[in-house]
C-alpha positions as CSV (number, residue, x, y, z in Angstrom):
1,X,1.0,47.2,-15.3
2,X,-1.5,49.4,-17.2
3,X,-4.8,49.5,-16.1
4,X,-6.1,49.3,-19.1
5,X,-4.0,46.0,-19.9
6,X,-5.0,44.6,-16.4
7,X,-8.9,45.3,-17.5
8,X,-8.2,43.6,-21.1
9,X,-6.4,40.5,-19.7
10,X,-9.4,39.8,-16.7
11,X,-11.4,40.2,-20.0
12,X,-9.3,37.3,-22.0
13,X,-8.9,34.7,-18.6
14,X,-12.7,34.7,-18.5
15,X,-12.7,36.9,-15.7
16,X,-15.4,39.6,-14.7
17,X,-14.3,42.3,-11.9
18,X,-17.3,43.4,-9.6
19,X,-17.3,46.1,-6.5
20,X,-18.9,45.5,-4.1
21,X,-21.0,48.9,-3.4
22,X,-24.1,47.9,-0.8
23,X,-26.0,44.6,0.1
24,X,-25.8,42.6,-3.2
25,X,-25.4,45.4,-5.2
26,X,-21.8,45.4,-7.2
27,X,-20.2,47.4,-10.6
28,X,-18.5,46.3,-13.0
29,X,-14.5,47.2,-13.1
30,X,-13.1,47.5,-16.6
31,X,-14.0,45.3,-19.6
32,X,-16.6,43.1,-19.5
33,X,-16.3,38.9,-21.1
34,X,-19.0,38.3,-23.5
35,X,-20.3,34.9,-21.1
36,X,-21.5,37.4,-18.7
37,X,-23.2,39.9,-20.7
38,X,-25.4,36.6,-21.6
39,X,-26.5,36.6,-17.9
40,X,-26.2,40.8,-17.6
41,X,-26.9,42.6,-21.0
42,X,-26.6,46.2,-19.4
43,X,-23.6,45.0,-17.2
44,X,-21.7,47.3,-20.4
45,X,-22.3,50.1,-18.8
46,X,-20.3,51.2,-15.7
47,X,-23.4,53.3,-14.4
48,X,-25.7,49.9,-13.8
49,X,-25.5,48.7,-10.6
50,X,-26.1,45.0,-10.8
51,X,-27.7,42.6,-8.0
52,X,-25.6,39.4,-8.4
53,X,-28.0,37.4,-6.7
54,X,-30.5,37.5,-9.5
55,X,-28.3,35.4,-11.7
56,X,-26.5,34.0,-9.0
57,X,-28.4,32.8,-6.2
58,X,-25.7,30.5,-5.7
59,X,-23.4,33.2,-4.3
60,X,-26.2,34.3,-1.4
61,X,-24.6,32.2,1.0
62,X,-21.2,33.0,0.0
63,X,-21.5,37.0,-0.1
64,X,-22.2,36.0,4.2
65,X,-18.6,34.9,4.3
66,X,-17.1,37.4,1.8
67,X,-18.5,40.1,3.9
68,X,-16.4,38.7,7.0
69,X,-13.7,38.3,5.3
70,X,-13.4,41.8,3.5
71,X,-14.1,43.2,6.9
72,X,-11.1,41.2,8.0
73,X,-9.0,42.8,5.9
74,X,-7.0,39.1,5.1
75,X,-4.3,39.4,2.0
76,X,-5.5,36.4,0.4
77,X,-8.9,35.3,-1.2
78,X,-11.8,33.1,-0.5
79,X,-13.0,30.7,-2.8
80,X,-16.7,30.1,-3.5
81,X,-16.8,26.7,-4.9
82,X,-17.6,25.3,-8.6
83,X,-21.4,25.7,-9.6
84,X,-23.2,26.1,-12.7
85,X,-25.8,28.3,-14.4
86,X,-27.6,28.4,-17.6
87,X,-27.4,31.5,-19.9
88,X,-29.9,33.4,-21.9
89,X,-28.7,31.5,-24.8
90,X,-29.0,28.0,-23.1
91,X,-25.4,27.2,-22.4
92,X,-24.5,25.6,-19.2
93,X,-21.7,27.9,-17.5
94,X,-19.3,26.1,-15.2
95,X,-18.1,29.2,-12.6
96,X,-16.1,30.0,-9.6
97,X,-16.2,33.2,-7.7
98,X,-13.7,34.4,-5.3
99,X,-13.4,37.5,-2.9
100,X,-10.5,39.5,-2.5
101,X,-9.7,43.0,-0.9
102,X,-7.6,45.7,-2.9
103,X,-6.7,48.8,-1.9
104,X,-9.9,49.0,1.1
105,X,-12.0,48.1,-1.7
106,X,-14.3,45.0,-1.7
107,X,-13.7,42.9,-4.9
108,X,-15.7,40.3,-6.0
109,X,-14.0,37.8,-9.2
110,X,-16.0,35.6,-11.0
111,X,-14.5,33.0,-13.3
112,X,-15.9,30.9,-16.6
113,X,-13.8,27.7,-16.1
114,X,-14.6,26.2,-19.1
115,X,-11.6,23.9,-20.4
116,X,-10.3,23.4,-16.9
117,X,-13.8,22.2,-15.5
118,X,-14.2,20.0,-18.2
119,X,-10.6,18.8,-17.2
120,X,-11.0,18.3,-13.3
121,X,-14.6,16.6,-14.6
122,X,-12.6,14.0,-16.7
123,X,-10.3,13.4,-13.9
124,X,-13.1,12.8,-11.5
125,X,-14.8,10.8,-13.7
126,X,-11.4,8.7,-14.8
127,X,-11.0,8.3,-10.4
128,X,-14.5,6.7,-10.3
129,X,-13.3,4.5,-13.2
130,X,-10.6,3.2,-11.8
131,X,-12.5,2.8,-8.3
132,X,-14.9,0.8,-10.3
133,X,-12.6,-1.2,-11.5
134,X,-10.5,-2.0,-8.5
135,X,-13.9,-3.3,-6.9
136,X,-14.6,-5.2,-9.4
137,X,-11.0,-7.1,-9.8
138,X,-10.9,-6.8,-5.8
139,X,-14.1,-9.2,-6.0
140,X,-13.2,-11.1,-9.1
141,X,-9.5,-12.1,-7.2
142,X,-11.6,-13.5,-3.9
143,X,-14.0,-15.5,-5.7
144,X,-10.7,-17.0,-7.3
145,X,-9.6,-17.4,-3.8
146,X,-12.7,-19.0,-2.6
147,X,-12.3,-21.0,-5.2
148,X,-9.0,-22.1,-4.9
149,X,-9.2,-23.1,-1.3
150,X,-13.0,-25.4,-2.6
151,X,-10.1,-27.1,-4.5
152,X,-7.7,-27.9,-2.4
153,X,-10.4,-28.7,0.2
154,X,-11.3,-31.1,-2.1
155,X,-7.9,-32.6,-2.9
156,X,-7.0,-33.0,0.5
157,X,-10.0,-34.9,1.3
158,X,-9.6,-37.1,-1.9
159,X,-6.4,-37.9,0.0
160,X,-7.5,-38.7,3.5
161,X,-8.9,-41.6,1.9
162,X,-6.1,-42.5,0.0
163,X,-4.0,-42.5,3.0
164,X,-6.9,-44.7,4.6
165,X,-6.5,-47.2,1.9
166,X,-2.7,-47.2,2.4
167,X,-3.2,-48.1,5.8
168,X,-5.2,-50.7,5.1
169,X,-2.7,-51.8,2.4
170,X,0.1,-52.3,5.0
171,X,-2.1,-54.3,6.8
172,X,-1.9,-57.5,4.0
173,X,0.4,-59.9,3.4
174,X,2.5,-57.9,0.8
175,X,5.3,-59.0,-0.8
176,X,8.7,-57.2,-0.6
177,X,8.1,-55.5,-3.8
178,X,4.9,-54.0,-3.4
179,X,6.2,-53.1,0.2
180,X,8.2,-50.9,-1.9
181,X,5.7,-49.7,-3.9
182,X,3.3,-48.6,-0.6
183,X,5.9,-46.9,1.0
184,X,6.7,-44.6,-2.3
185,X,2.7,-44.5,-3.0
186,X,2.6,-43.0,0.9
187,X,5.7,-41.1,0.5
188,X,4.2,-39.2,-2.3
189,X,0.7,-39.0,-0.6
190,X,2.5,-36.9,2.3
191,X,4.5,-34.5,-0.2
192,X,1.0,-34.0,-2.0
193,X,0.0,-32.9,1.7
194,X,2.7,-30.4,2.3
195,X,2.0,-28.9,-0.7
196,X,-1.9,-28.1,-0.5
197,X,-0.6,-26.7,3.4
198,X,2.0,-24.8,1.5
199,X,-0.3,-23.2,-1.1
200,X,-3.4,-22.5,1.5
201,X,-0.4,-20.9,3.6
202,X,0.6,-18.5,1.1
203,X,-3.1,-17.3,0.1
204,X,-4.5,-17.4,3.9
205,X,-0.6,-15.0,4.4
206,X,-1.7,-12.2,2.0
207,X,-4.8,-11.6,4.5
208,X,-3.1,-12.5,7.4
209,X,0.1,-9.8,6.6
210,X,-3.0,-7.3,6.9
211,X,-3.8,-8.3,10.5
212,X,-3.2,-5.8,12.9
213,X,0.9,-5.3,14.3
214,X,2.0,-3.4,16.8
215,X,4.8,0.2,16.3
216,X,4.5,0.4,20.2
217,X,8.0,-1.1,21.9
218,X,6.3,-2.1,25.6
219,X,4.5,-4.9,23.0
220,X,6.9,-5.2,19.5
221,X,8.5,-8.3,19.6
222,X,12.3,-8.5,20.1
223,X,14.5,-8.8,17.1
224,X,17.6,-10.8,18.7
225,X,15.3,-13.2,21.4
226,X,13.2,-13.9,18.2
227,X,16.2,-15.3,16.2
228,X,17.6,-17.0,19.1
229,X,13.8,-19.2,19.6
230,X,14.8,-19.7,15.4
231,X,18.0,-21.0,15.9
232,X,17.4,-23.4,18.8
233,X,14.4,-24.2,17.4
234,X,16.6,-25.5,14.3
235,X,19.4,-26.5,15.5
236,X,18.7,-30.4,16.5
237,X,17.6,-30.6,12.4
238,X,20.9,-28.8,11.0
239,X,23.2,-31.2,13.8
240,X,21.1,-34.8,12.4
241,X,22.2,-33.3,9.2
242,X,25.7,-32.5,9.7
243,X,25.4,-28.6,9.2
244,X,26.0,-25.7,11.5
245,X,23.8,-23.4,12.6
246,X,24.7,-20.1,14.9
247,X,23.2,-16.7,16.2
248,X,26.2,-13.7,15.6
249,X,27.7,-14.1,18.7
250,X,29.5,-10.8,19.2
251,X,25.5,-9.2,19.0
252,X,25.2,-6.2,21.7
253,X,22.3,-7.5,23.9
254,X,21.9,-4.3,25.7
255,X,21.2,-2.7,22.7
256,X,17.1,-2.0,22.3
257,X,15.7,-4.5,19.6
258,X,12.6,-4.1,19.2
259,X,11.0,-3.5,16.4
260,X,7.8,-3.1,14.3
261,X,5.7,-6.6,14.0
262,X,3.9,-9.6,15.6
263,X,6.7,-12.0,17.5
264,X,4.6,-15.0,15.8
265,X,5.2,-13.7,12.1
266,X,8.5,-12.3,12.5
267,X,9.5,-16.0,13.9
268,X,7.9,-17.6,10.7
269,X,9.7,-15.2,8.7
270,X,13.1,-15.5,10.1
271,X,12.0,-19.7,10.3
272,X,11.4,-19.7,6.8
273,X,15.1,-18.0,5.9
274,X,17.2,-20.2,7.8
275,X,15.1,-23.1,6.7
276,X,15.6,-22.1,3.0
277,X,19.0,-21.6,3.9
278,X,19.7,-24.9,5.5
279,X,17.8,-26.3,1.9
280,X,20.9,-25.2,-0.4
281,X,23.9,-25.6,2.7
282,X,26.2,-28.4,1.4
283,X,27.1,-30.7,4.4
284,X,29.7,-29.3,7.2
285,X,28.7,-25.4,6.4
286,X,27.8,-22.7,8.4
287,X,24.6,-20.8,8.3
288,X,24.8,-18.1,10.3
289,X,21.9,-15.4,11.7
290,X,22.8,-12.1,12.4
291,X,21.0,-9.0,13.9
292,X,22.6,-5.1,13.6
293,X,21.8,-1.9,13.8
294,X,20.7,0.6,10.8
295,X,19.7,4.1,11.7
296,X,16.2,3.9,12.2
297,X,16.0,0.2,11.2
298,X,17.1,-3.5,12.6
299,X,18.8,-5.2,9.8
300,X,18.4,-9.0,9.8
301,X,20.9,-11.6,7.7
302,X,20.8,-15.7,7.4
303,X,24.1,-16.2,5.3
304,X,25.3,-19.2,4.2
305,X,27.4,-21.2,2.4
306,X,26.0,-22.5,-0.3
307,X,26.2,-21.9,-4.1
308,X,24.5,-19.1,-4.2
309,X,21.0,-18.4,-6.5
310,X,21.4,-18.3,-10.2
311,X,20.9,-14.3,-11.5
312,X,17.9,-15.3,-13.4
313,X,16.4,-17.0,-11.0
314,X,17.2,-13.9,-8.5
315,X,15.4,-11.7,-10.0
316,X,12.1,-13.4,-8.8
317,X,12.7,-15.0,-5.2
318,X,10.0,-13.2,-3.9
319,X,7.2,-14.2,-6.0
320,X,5.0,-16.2,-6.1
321,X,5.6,-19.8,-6.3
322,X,9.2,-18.8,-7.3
323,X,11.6,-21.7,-7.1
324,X,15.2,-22.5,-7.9
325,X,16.0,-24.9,-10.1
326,X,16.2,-27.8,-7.9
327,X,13.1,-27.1,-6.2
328,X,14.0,-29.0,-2.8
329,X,10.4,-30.3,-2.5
330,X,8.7,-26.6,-1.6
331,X,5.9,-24.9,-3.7
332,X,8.1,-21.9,-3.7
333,X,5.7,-19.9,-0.9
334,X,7.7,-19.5,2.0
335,X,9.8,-16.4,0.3
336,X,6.7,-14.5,-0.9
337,X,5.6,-14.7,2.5
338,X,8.2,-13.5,3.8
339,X,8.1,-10.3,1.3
340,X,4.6,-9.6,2.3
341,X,4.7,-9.8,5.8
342,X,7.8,-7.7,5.9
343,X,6.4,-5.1,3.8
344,X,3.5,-4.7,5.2
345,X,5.2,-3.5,8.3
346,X,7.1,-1.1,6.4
347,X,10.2,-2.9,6.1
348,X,12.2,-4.2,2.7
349,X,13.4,-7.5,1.9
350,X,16.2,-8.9,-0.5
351,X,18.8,-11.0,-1.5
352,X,22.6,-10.6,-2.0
353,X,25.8,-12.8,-3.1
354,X,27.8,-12.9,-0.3
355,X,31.7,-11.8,-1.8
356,X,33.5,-14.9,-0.1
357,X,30.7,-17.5,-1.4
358,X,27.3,-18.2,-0.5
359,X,24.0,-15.9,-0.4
360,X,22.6,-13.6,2.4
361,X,18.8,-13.1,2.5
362,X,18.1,-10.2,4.4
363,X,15.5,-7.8,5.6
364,X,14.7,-4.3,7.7
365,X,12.5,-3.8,10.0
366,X,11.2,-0.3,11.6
367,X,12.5,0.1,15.2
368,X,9.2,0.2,17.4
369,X,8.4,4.0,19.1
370,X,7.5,3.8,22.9
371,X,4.1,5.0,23.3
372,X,3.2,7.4,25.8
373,X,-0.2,7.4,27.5
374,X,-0.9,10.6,28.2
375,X,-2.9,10.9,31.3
376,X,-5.3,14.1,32.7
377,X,-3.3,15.8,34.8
C-alpha cells in the first residue's frame, strides 16, 4: 500500500503514529488527526520532537513495558489500557495506546475511541443493570419463599388441631352417619397434609438440587444398585395392588455404573418415576426400570403401560405444579423435582410415547470420572 494512503487512513481511524526516538521523546509519522493537535499544536511539524508524558502521564508506566517489549522484538503489540484526558478545548478524550515494532523501529499508536468507548461504556453499564436487577428479583423470589413456607407453617398447624378435634370426635358416641362423616372430614385432613409436604418439598428441592454432588466414581452413587433399592422398595405396594414391577433383567452388572450425583437424590428421583408410573398403570401391567449405556452418559427408563400423557399436557410435565388431567391426588411436584435435580448435575430429562403403548420417562446422567490424588513423589 502507498505510504501516503497508509498515513491518510491512520489519520481517518483516529490514529496518530509516534517514534519512539530517546526517553519519552517520540515524532510524529505521517498525517496528524485534528484530536491530537488539541493536546500538541506543533505536533504538525515533523521537526518537533514531542515528550508524550506531558499530555500523557498516563502512559509513564506503560512506556516501562513498551521499552521491554520493543527490545524483545515480539511480532505483536501491547496494549496500554483505556484512559481519558481533557483537551485544550475541554473535551474529554477516551484513548488507547499500543506499542508495536516495525521494521527495528519502535512505534508508538495512539487511538481516539470515541463511538466504540461509548459502546463498551453502554454495555458495561447495561451488565450492571441487569446485575441489579437479578439481585433485586433474587431477593424479591426469597422473601416470597419465606413467605410461602410462614403459610403453610401456619396451615399445617391450623390442622394439628383439627386432627386433635377429630380425635376427640371419635371418642363420642356417634352415630353411623356421622361415623361417616369423621372419617371423610379425617380423610381429607391427611390429603390437606400431603399436600403442604408436597409443596414445602418442591421449594426446600430448588435449594437442595444446589447442594454439593459428587463427579468422583470412588463416592458417585451406583446407577443399577440405586434402581434395584427403588424397585424392592416398591414392589410390596405394586403386588397389594395387582401390578408388576421389574428391574431389566438382562442389565450387564459388570459394567461400571456410576455416575454423577448424591445416591439419596438419585433414589428420590428414580422413586418418584416409578411411583408416577405405578399412578397411571391399569391393573395387571408391567412397569418396568431399565439402566443402559450412552457414550458418556447412563440412560435411565421407567416404562409402562398405561395410556400414555395427553400432547398438551406433555408439553409441561416438568413444571411446576404440572398435573395430568386426573390429578391422582399429587400437587404435581414430584416431576419438577426430578428436572431440577437432574439438571443440576448436568444431565437431561424427558418424556416419550412408547411405540407399542404406554409412556417412558427417562433421564441421563454424566458417568462419574475417578479422581486421582496425586501425591509428592
Amino acid at each position: 500500500m502507498n505510504k501516503s494512503i497508509t498515513d491518510e487512513l491512520f489519520a481517518i481511524l483516529d490514529t496518530v503514529v509516534l517514534e519512539h526516538l530517546n526517553d519519552c521523546y517520540f515524532q510524529v509519522v505521517g498525517n496528524v488527526p485534528k484530536w491530537f493537535i488539541q493536546f500538541y499544536p506543533n505536533a504538525t511539524s515533523e521537526e518537533n520532537k514531542i515528550n508524550i508524558q506531558t499530555k500523557f502521564p498516563f502512559l509513564e508506566n506503560f512506556l516501562i513495558d513498551a521499552e521491554d517489549f520493543w527490545h524483545d522484538n515480539i511480532a505483536q503489540r501491547l496494549k496500554s489500557g483505556l484512559w481519558s484526558e481533557i483537551d485544550m478545548s475541554g473535551q474529554e478524550c477516551h484513548l488507547e495506546a499500543s506499542a508495536v515494532r516495525l521494521e527495528n523501529k519502535k512505534i508508538l499508536l495512539i487511538e481516539l475511541l470515541g463511538v466504540a468507548y461509548e459502546e463498551k461504556q453502554s454495555l458495561i453499564q447495561k451488565a450492571r443493570q441487569n446485575n441489579l436487577t437479578y439481585h433485586y428479583l433474587l431477593k424479591e423470589t426469597q422473601k416470597k419463599e419465606i413467605l410461602l413456607h410462614c403459610i403453610l407453617h401456619d396451615v399445617a398447624g391450623q390442622l394439628t388441631g383439627i386432627n386433635c378435634c377429630f380425635a376427640l370426635l371419635a371418642m363420642e358416641n356417634l352415630t353411623a352417619k356421622g361415623r361417616d362423616r369423621l372419617e371423610i372430614g379425617k380423610r381429607q385432613s391427611i390429603k390437606q397434609e400431603m399436600l403442604i409436604q408436597e409443596i414445602l418439598k418442591a421449594f426446600s428441592a430448588e435449594v437442595k438440587s444446589l447442594e454439593d454432588f459428587t463427579v468422583d466414581s470412588a463416592q458417585a452413587p451406583d446407577a443399577v444398585r440405586c434402581a434395584r433399592e427403588v424397585v424392592e422398595a416398591l414392589l410390596p405396594t405394586f403386588s397389594l395392588n395387582k401390578r408388576i414391577l421389574q428391574l431389566e433383567p438382562n442389565i450387564d452388572m459388570a459394567q461400571d455404573w456410576k455416575v454423577v450425583g448424591e445416591n439419596s437424590r438419585l433414589e428420590r428421583v428414580l422413586f418418584n418415576l416409578v411411583e408416577n408410573a405405578f399412578r397411571h398403570s391399569p391393573l395387571g401391567s408391567t412397569v418396568t426400570v431399565d439402566v443402559n449405556q450412552d457414550g458418556e452418559f447412563i440412560l435411565f427408563t421407567v416404562d409402562d403401560e398405561g395410556p400414555g400423557v395427553p400432547e398438551d399436557i406433555s408439553k409441561n410435565l416438568f413444571q411446576k405444579f404440572s398435573q395430568g388431567r386426573e390429578k391422582s391426588g399429587k400437587a404435581g411436584l414430584g416431576l419438577y423435582f426430578c428436572r431440577i435435580t437432574v439438571e443440576r448435575w448436568g444431565g437431561s430429562i424427558g418424556y416419550s410415547t412408547r411405540p407399542q403403548g404406554g409412556s417412558c420417562f427417562w433421564f441421563r446422567l454424566p458417568r462419574a470420572v475417578l479422581q486421582v490424588a496425586l501425591g509428592a513423589e
